[in-house]
Steps between C-alpha positions, in 0.01 A plus 500: 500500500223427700592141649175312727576235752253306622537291807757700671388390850564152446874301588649573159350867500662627790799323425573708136360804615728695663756384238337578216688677261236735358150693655220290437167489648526199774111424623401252722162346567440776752532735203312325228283116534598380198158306509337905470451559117432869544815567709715261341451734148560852682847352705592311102397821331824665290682221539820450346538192626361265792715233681229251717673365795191407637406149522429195694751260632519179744462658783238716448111507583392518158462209269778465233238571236464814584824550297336518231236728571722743626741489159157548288369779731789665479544457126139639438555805709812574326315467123177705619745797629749442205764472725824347368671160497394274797763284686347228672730274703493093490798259622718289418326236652281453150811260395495263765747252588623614127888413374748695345436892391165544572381788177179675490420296160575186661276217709349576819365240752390705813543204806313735724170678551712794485650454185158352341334862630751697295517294208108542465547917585770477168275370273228731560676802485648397138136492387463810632475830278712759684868457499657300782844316591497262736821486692577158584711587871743255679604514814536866682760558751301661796187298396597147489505214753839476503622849622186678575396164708797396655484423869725346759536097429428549086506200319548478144478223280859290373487340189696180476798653386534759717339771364241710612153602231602725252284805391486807295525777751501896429585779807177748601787793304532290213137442512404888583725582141369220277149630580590838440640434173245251358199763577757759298483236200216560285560148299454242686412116442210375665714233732865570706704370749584674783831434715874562470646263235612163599381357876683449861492210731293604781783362720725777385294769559411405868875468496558841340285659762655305816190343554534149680288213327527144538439223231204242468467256259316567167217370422313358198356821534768720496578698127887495453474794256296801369699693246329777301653574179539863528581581111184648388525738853864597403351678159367760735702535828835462614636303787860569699705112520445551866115484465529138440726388760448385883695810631330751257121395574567516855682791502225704321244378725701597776534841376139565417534870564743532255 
């Protein structure tokens, strides 16, 4: 098949790429301005299917907006060159400070500008015409601020009962094969979640990957847990019992050549 990936310059692009489990073509915004109509329907053109990594986050230059522009740009360029179905990543920060199993046909309640950006890119792109699934990500071993931004001194937060936050985490191989198969699967619903099933204390993985960290207090702030019900993404992928355990994530990020 002929698999595009859009973005593939950016943190989580160059993370997945050399692990990916199939050839795709991987363009960055040296290789295509996703703002460009005309070039954005030659690089989309026989398209089996187009995964946009692109996007906007905290940290970057670009207002959070943007977002959405880029999710509707890339959705139009993909219906004028007929290319296949379009994959546009979100996060699983559209639930918020959510309890329990957090399910794609549940609540959200974005608590950030963030979230609120890629709540507002979902709901445009199911109005739009051309096929898309948004993929709904957790947190990535390799491109999280736990791992990825460790440095000497970490602190992390402690709940009151000793715990650290828990989230829904998935490893960049896990990742690299759940991609893979999802832009193999020609049924698709319009909304998944994306991360090994279950979630980790962030504790535990520091602690998995011998990486020192000491504990501050939580705050009012602080989410205990973000837990993406993982059911619906089950349908279409498999995961290994070590995907969703401290050792396992860390391992396969460790082993990102494998």
């Amino acid at each position: 098949m002929d698999l595009v990936i859009l973005g593939a310059g950016g943190k989580l692009g160059r993370l997945l790429r050399p692990l990916f489990p199939q050839r795709a073509r991987w363009l960055t915004r040296a290789d295509v301005d996703i703002h460009d109509t005309a070039a954005m329907h030659v690089a989309l053109r026989g398209a089996d299917a187009v995964i946009c990594m692109a996007g906007v986050t905290n940290t970057s230059a670009q207002p959070l907006h943007m977002n959405t522009d880029v999710a509707v740009r890339t959705l139009d360029a993909a219906r004028d060159a007929s290319s296949g179905r379009v994959f546009l990543l979100s996060s699983a920060a559209v639930y918020g400070a959510a309890t329990g199993a957090c399910a794609e046909d549940g609540p959200t309640a974005p608590d950030s500008k963030y979230g609120e950006s890629k709540l507002a890119m979902e709901r445009v792109a199911l109005q739009h015409p051309h096929p898309s699934t948004v993929l709904r990500l957790g947190n990535v071993a390799g491109a999280d601020a736990i791992l990825a931004g460790w440095v000497p001194g970490f602190q992390l937060d402690q709940l009151p009962d000793g715990s650290t936050p828990r989230r829904s985490y998935i490893g960049p191989n896990a990742l690299a094969r759940t991609l893979a198969a999802l832009a193999r699967t020609s049924a698709l619903p319009h909304l998944l979640n994306v991360a090994a099933p279950g979630c980790v204390q962030m504790g535990a993985l520091l602690d998995a990957a011998r990486l020192e960290w000491k504990p501050q207090p939580a705050t009012t702030a602080t989410i205990p847990t973000v837990n993406l019900d993982t059911t619906r993404l089950r349908m279409f992928t498999e995961f290994k019992a070590s995907d969703s355990t401290p050792i396992g994530i860390v391992e396969d990020w460790q082993n990102r050549k494998s």
